[in-house]
Residue, then its C-alpha position, 0 to 999 in steps of 0.5 A: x436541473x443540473x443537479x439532478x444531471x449530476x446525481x443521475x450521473x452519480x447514481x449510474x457510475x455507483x450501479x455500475x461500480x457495485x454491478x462490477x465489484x459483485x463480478x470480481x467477488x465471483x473470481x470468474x477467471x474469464x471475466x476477471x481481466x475485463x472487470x479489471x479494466x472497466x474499474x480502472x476506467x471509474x476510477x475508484x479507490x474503494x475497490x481496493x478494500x475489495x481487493x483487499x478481502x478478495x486476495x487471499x481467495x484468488x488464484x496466483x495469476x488473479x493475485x498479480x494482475x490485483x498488485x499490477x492494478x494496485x502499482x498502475x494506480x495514479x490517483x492522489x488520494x489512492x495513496x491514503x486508501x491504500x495505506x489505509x488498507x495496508x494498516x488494517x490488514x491481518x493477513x501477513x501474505x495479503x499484506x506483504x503482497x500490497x506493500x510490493x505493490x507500494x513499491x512497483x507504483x510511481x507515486x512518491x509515498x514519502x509523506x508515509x514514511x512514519x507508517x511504513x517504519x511502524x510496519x517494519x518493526x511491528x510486522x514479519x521479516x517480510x513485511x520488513x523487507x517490503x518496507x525496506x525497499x520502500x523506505x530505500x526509494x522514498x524521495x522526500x522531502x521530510x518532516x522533520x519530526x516524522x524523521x525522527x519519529x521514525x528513527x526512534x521507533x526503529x532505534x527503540x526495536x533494534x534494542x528489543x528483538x536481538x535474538x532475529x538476527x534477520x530482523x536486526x540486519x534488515x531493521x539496521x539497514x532501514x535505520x540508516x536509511x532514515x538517518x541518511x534522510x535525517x543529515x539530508x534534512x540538517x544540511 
């Protein structure tokens, strides 16, 4: 009996979801702040592939209240969906958009480091400029590897793309960083 409770329960809280994902695609602008709310409410982070697609569609003032939402995020494992997202996205704009919200949330993202440096060298400038400000407000503590594998990455990059004097500035400087993190670690 219990079981069925839960499944009914379960099974009311997925209706609902998908009732208020069906109405955020519609990007109504009067409903779009309410849907907002009653998603925080669930509580599920696999609205965030849906923003994800939705982004580039709506407009500038939808756009900020999706980052806002993406930077108030407190659930531990929104971190992995998110990062997820993020590493999957095409759309430069989209993602520069999601990686500032990384930046704006209060969750430590250290354990991502590695991936945040992939992104750094592989991305736009902007993307490089997002990441740099991530990187710059990491926490630790630090695997050592993952340290070191960032640091090379971003060294092997440095040797490669001269010519952007922009990238090789703000690559540099997220080099350091990973170096002062790398010294933190050997003290």
């Amino acid at each position: 009996m219990q079981n069925q409770k839960i499944s009914k329960k379960e099974e009311a809280r997925k209706t609902k979801l998908d009732t208020l994902v069906t109405a955020l695609k519609s990007l109504d602008n009067t409903k779009f702040d309410t849907l907002l709310e009653e998603l925080k409410v669930i509580g599920d982070t696999s609205v965030l592939a849906v923003f994800a697609e939705i982004y580039p569609q709506c407009t500038v003032e939808q756009q900020h209240k999706l980052i806002d939402f993406m930077a108030d995020i407190r659930e531990e494992d929104a971190q992995d969906a998110l990062i997820d997202i993020i590493l999957e996205l095409k759309d430069e704009p989209t993602r520069v958009a999601f990686l500032s919200a990384v930046w704006n949330n209060s969750m430590d993202f250290s354990e991502y480091l590695l991936e945040f440096a992939k992104i750094a060298v592989s991305g736009s400038f902007l993307e490089a400029i997002e990441c740099h400000t991530i990187i710059d407000n990491l926490e630790g503590p630090f695997e050592e590897y993952v340290v070191l594998d960032a640091k090379m990455l971003v060294t092997d990059k440095l040797q490669t793309v001269k010519d952007d004097v922009q990238k090789v500035l703000i690559l540099s400087d997220i080099l350091l960083k990973i170096e002062e993190f790398d010294q933190n670690i050997e003290s």
